[in-house]
C-alpha positions as CSV (number, residue, x, y, z in Angstrom):
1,X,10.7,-9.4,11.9
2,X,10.0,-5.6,11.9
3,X,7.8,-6.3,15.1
4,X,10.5,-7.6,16.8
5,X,12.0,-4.7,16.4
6,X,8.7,-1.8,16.7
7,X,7.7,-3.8,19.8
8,X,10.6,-5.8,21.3
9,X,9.4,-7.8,24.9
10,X,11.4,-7.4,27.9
11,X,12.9,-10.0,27.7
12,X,14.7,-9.6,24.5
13,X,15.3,-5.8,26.0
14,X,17.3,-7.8,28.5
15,X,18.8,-10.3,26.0
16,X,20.2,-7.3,23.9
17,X,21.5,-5.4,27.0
18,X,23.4,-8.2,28.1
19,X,25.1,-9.0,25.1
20,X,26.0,-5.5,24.7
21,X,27.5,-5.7,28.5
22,X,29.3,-9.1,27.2
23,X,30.4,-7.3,24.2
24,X,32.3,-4.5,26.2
25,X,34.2,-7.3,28.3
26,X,34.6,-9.9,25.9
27,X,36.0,-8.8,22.0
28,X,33.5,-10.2,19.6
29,X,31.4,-12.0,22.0
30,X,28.2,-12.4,19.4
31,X,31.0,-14.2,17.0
32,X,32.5,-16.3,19.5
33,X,29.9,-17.4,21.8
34,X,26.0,-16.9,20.3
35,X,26.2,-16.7,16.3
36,X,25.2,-19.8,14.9
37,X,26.5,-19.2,11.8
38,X,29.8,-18.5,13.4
39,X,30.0,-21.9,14.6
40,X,29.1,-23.7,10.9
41,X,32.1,-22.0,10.1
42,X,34.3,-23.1,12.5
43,X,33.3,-26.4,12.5
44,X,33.8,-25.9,8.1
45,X,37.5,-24.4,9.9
46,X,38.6,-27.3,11.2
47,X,38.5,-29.3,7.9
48,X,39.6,-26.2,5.8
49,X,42.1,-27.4,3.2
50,X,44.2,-23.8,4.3
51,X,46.3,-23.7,7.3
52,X,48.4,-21.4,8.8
53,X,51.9,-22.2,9.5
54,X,54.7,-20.5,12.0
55,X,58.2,-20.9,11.0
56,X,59.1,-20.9,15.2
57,X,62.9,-20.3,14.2
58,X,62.3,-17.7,12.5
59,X,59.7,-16.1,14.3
60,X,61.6,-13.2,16.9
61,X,58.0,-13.3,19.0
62,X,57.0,-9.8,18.4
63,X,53.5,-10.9,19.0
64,X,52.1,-8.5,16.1
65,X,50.7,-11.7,14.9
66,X,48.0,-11.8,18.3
67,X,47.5,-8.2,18.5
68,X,46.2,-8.0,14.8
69,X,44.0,-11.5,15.1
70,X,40.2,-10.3,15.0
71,X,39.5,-13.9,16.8
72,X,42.5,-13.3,19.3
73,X,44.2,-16.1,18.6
74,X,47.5,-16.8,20.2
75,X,49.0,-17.1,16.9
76,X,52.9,-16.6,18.4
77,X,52.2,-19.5,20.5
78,X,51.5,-21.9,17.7
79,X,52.8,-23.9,15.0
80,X,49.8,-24.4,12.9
81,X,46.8,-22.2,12.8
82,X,43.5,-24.6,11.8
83,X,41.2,-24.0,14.7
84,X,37.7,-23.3,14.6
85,X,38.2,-19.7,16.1
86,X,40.1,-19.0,13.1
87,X,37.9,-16.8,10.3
88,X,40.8,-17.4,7.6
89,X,40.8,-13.6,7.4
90,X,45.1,-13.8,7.4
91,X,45.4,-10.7,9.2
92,X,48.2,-12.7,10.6
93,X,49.9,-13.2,8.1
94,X,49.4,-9.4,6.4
95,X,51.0,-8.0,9.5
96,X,53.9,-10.4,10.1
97,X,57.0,-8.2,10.5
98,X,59.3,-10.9,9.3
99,X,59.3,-12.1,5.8
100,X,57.9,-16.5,5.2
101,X,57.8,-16.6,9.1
102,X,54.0,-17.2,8.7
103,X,53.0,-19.2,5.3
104,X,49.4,-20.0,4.6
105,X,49.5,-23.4,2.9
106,X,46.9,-25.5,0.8
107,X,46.9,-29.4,2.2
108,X,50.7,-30.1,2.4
109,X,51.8,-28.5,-0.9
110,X,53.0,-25.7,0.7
111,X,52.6,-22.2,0.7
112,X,50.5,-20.5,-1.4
113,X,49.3,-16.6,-1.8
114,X,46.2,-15.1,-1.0
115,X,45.8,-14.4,-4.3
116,X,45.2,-18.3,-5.5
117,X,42.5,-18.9,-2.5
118,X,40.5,-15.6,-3.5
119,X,40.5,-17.2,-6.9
120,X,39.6,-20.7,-5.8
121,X,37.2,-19.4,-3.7
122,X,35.1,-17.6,-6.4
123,X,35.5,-20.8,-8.5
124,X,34.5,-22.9,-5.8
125,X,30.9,-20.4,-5.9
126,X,30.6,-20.5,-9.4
127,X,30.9,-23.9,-10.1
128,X,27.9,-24.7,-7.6
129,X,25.8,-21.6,-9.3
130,X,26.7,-23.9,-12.9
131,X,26.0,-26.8,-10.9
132,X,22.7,-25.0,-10.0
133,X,21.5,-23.9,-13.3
134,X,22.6,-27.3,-15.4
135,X,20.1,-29.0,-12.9
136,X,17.4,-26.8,-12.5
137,X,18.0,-26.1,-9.3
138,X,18.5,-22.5,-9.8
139,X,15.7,-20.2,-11.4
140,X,15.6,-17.2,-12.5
C-alpha cells in the first residue's frame, strides 16, 4: 500500500485529480458516488429500523433541515427520511428550528431520542464481540 503511494502511476495521478475536480463541483462526491463502503451502508439504510419523520403541518419550510444535511437531502420536501443517501447522522433533526416537527422514530413506536439509539447501538456491538468470544470466534 505505501508503494501506491511512494510511486503512484499516471493513471491513478489522473484518477486522484479527477476526483478532486468532482469533489469541488459535487459536495461529497467520494461518499456519494465511488466509496464502496458508502454504498453497504445505504443499502443497510434502507432497512434501518430508524426513520426520520416530518410533521408537514407543523413544519413553516425554513429549509434549515437541507442546508444542514451532509448528504443534501431534501429533507423539507419529505415526509419520511429512510433513503439510502441518508448517513443517520440527525443533523436534521439537531438543527430543526421548530420543536417535534422532525421526530426520529424506531419501527412504528414512535419517536425516540438520540440518546436510546447511541445506546442500542453500542449494545448491538457488544453483544456480537460476546457473541464472538463465547464461540471462539474472537481471539486475543
Amino acid at each position: 500500500m505505501l508503494e501506491f503511494f511512494l510511486h503512484p502511476s499516471n493513471l491513478s495521478l489522473w484518477i486522484i485529480i479527477g476526483i478532486i475536480i468532482a469533489s469541488i463541483f459535487i459536495k461529497n462526491f467520494w461518499c456519494r458516488v465511488l466509496c464502496p463502503y458508502g454504498a453497504l451502508l445505504g443499502i443497510l439504510g434502507i432497512f434501518s429500523p430508524t426513520a426520520i419523520k416530518r410533521e408537514e403541518s407543523m413544519c413553516r419550510g425554513c429549509k434549515n433541515c437541507d442546508y444542514v444535511c451532509p448528504a443534501a437531502i431534501k429533507v423539507s420536501k419529505k415526509k419520511r427520511i429512510n433513503s439510502a443517501e441518508c448517513i443517520g447522522c440527525f443533523e436534521c433533526v439537531s438543527n430543526c428550528r421548530e420543536k417535534d416537527v422532525l421526530k426520529i422514530e424506531f419501527l412504528d413506536f414512535g419517536p425516540i431520542s438520540g440518546t436510546f439509539i447511541g445506546i442500542l447501538a453500542v449494545l448491538t456491538l457488544l453483544s456480537f464481540w460476546v457473541w464472538g468470544r463465547l464461540s471462539g470466534h474472537w481471539f486475543r
